[in-house]
N, C-alpha and C positions, 0 to 999 in steps of 0.2 A: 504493500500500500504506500509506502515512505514514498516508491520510486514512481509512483502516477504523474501524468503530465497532467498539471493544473487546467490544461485548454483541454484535456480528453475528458479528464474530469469533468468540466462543467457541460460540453457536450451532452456527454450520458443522463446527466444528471438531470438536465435541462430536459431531455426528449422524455425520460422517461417520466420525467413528472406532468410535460401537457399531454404525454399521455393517457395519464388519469386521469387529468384534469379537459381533456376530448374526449376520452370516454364518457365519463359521467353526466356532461351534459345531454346525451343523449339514448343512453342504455338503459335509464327507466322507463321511458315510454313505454314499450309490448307487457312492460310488466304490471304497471298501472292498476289493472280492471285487477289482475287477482291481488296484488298489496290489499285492493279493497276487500276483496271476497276475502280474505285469511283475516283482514282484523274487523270483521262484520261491520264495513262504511261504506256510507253513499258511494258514489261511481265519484260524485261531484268533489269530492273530499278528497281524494287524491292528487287534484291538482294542487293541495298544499305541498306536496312532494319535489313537485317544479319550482313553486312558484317559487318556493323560500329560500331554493336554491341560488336562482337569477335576482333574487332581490337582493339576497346577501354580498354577493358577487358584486353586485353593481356599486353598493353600500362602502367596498372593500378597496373599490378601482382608487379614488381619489388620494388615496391616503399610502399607498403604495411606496410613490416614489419618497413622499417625506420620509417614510418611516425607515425606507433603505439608506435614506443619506446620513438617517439622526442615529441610527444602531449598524449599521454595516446590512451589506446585501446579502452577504453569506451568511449571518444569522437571522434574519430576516426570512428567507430565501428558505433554507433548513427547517428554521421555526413553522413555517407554515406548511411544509411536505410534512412535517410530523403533526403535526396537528390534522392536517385533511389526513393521513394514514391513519390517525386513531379516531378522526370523524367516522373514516369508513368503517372501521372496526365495528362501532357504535352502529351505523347505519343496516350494519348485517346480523348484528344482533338483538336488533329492537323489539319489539314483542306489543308494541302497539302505537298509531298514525301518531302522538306527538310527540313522540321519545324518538321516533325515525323524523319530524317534520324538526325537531330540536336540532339533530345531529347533520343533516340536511343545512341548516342555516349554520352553523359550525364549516361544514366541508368548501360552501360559498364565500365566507368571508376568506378563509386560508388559500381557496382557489382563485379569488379576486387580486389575490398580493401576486401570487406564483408568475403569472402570466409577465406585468411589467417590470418586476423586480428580477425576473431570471433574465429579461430581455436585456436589462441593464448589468448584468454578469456577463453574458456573452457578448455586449459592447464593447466590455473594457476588456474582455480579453482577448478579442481579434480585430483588427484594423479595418478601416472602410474597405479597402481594398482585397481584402480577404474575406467580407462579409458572404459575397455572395455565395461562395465556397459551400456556406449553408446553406442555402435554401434547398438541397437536396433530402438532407438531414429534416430540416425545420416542416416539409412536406409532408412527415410521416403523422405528429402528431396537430398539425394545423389542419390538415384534409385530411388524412386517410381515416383517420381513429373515431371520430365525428357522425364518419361515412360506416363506419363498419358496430358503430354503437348498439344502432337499432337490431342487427340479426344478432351479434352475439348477444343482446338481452335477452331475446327474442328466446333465442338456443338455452341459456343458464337457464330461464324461466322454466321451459316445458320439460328438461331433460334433468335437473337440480331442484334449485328452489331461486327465486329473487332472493332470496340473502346472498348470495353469490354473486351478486351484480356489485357488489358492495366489498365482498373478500374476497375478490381476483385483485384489489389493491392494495393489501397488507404485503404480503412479501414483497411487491415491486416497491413500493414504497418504502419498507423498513432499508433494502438494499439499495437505492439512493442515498436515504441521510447518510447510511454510512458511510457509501463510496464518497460523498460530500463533505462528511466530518473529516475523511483523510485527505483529500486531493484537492479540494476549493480553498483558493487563497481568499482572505479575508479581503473585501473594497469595499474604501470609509471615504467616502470624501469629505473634505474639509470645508465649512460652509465658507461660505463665500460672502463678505464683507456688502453689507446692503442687501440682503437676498432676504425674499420673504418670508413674512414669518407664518405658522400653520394658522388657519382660517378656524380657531377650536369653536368658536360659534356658529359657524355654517356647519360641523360636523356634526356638533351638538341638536344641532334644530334639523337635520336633512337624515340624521340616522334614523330617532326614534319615530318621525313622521314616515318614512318607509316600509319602517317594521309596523304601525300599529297599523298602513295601511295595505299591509299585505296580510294579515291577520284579516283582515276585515274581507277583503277580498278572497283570499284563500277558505276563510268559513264562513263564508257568508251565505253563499247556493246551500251549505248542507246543514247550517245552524240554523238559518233563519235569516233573512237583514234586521228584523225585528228583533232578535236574542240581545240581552242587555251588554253582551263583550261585546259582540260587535257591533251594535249600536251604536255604543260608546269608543271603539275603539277608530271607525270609520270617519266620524267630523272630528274628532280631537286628531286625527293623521292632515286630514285636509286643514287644519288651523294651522298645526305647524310647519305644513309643507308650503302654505302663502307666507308664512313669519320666515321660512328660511328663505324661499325668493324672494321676498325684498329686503334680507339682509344680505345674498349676495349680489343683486345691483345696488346698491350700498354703498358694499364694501369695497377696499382701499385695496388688498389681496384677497379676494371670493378661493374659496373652495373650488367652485365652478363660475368660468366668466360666462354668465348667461349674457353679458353684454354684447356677446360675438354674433348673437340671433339677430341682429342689428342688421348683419350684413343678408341680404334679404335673400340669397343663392343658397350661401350657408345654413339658414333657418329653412330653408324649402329642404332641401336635403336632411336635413334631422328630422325635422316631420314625418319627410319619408322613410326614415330609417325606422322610426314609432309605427308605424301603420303597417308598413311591411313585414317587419319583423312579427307586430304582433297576429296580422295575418297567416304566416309562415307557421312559429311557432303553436300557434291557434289549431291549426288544421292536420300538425305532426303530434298533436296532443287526442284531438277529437276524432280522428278517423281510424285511430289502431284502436279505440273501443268501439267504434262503431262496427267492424271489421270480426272484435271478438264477442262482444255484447251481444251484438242481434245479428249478426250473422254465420257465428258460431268458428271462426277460425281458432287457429291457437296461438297464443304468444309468439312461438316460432313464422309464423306466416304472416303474423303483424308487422315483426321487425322487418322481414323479407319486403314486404309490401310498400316499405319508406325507405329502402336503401336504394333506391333507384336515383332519389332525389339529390342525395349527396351528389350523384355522379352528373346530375345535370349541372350542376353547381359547379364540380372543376373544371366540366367544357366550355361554361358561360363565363370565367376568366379570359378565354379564348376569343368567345364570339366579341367579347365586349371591347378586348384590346384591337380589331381590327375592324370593327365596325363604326366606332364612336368617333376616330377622323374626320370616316367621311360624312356619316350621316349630323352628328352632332348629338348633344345630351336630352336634347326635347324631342324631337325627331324621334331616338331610338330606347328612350324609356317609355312615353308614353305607350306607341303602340304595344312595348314588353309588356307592362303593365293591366294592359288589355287585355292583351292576350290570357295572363297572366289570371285575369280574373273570371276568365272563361272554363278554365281548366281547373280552379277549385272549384267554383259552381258545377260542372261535369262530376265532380267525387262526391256530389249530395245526389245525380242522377239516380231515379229508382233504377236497380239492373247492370250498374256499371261499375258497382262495388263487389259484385258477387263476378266479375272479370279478374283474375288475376293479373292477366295479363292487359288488362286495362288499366286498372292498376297502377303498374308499373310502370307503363307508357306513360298515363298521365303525372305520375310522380318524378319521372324524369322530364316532362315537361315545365311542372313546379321548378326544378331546381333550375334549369336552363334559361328560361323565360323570365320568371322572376329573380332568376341570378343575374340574370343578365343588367335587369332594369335597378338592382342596388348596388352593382360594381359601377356604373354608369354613374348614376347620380353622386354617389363617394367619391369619383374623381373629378367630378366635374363643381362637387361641395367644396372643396378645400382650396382649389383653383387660385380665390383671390384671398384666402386668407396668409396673412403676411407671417414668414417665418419665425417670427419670436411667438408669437400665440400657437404654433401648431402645434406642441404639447398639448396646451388648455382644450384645443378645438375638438382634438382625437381623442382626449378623456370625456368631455361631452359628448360628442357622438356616441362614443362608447357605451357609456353608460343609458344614454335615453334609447340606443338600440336595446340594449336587455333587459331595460325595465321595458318596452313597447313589449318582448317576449313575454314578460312574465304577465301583462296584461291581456293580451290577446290568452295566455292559457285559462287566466282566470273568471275573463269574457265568456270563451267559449264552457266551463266549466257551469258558470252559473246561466245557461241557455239551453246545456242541458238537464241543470236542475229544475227548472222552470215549467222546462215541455214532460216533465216528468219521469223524466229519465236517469232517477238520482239515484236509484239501489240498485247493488253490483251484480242481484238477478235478473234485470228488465234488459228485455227481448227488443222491445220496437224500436225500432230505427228513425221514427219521426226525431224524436230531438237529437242527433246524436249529426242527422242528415241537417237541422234546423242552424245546428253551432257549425258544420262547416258553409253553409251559406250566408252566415255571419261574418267568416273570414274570406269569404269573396269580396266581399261588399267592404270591409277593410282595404282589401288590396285594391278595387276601384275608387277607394277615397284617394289613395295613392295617386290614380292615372291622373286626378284632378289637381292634385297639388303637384307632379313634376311638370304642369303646363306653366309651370313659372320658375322651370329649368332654363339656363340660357340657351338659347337656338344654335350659336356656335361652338365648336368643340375649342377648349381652352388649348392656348400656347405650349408648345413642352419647354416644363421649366429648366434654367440653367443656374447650375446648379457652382458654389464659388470650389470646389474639389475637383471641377472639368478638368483642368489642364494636368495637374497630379494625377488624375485618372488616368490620360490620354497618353503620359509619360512613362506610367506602371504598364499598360500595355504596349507601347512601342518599348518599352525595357524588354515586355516577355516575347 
């Protein structure tokens, strides 16, 4: 161990933790319906599984980088694979929905640091010009893992148990920290004189207004909206979530520069990223129960049934990089978008659920089509924001992407608690078909708001490393 190279070290260390941390976001799905059936709860009630994930996460993103520069990133970095490794622990041995929804909002916060703080490990430990070297590497757990979440849920479910979905991450994870206790050098940077200070009031007011509004949301379809928690816990989130936006347009250093929605490209594009997302997410939540609910598949044929989508997803990198020149960003989201919202309404079709191979086709239509129209608009979002803010810009985006996820699950959750479809034995397919026509109608509020996309495709930027660049390759 003495003799590990620090830069293979963070490598391994780094893949194998978005590993987990790719998996997880997507490997509960096919399991969902039975979580519920095993601890006798609504269908609807599962979605606090998700939701508490992505809200944690989201909860997590802003504080990241502070917390790598005030403590180092290698304990940081550690600290939080060890924590998401013993979240999982927890999460596979639960034994009822809020002792799994506890440890769920435990694995989100830890999974919220991983992401930016590892990113900022393998900065400092490879040069610009050796960056790209990774993206070979970096592919595995950014797409593939993602992509292959939903069948092997699908697969541990029907052939194990869903607690397995959960303890396939203990061993990879305990052997990280280790490999990480021995081979990761410690990075501290030294603050820097005039640099701002943490926003502990925007934290303070944007945390707990999150959490008591994802409580609220998360049980609300299967408590009641009327039940005195969540009564109570729904307008006291919305009190504090107006008290902490107008403490961060305010504020001198914000948490979050909401001041950047200003710029009107930028604000269309996060919009879009909330509707989109939470259409996406919505409709990868609501169709593997409609799939097993009422039309009897198994776990294993759920996951199967959404992995198509991933794969539309890494060709619509594709379509978008060679389409978006010529046609421009209004041009070619809107009609994606369309399209887009044609082909979720087709997965409520009576008869085209019971297609497998319908399916499939249309869920690789999902990913390609509406992949297509949020790689588009993200690049055409950040366009004119000026390079000292594109941190602030991309941790907003960030963050109002996964909360639109975790809202579109808990949308479509509470529509099919409404149409009656909230206990883990009901058959009919009316609400289940009701909540994915909900996220149609999401993704056509979309085609409406990237109609205030710019019509031209943006400039390709130049970038002040051009010439060092252009020198490192005429050197090779």
């Amino acid at each position: 161990m003495k003799g590990i190279n620090p830069r293979v070290a963070v490598v391994i260390v780094y893949t194998a933790a978005m590993c987990m941390n790719g998996l997880d976001s997507t490997i509960v799905g096919p399991a969902l319906l039975t979580i519920a059936r095993d601890f006798g709860e609504p269908v609807s009630a599962a979605n606090t599984v998700e939701v508490a994930f992505l809200v944690a996460l989201a909860v997590a993103l802003p504080v990241a980088g502070w917390l790598g520069d005030r403590f180092g990133t290698k304990k940081v970095f550690l600290g939080s694979l060890a924590v998401f490794t013993a979240a999982s622990a927890v999460c596979g041995l639960a034994q009822d929905l809020p002792v799994l929804v506890l440890a769920r909002v435990v694995q989100g916060i830890a999974g919220g640091l991983l992401t930016p703080v590892g990113m900022t490990l393998l900065f400092r430990a490879f040069p610009p010009h050796e960056r790209m070297k990774l993206s070979k590497v970096l592919i595995v757990p950014t797409a593939l893992m993602p992509a292959l979440g939903p069948p092997l849920g699908g697969f541990l479910t029907e052939h194990f148990s869903w607690h397995w979905l959960f303890f396939v991450n203990v061993p990879i994870g305990a052997a990280a920290v280790l490999l990480g206790v021995a081979g990761l050098r410690e990075e501290k940077e030294e603050a820097e004189d005039g640099a701002a200070p943490f926003d502990v009031p925007g934290f303070l007011l944007a945390t707990p207004a999150l959490g008591l509004l994802t409580y609220a949301l998360g049980f609300g379809p299967s408590h009641g909206w009327t039940s005195p928690s969540v009564a109570v816990a729904g307008p006291l989130g919305l009190i504090l979530l107006v008290a902490g936006c107008v403490h961060l347009l305010r504020a001198k250093n914000p948490l979050l520069e909401l001041r950047l929605l200003a710029d009107k490209v930028f604000a269309s594009a996060t919009v879009l990223a909330l509707v989109t997302s939470a259409g996406l997410m919505g409709v990868l939540f609501a169709f593997p129960l409609l799939y097993q609910a009422a039309l009897g598949a198994s776990a294993l044929d759920a996951g199967l049934s959404v992995f198509p989508e991933a794969l539309g997803l890494m060709l619509a990198s594709q379509v978008a990089d060679r389409l978006m020149p010529k046609l421009g960003p209004r041009l070619l989201a809107v009609p994606a978008l369309v399209l887009a919202t044609g082909v979720f309404a087709a997965l409520a079709v009576p008869g085209v659920a019971e297609s497998a191979w319908a399916v499939r086709a249309l869920m690789f239509c999902v990913g390609l089509v509406l992949g297509t129209a949020v790689l588009t608009v993200q690049i055409a979002g950040f366009a004119d924001v000026p390079p000292p803010a594109m941190g602030q810009a991309m941790g907003l985006f960030t963050i109002v992407r996964t909360l639109g996820g975790a809202l579109g699950i808990a949308a479509t959750a509470a529509v099919i608690a409404a149409g009656g479809g909230s206990h883990a034995q009901d058959t009919a397919p009316g609400p289940y078909r009701a909540a994915i026509l909900v996220t149609a109608g999401l993704v056509a509020l979309g085609a409406l708001v990237a109609l205030r996309m710019p019509k031209d495709a943006p400039a390709p930027p130049s970038f002040d490393d051009e010439p060092r660049d252009a020198e490192i390759q005429a050197a090779a």
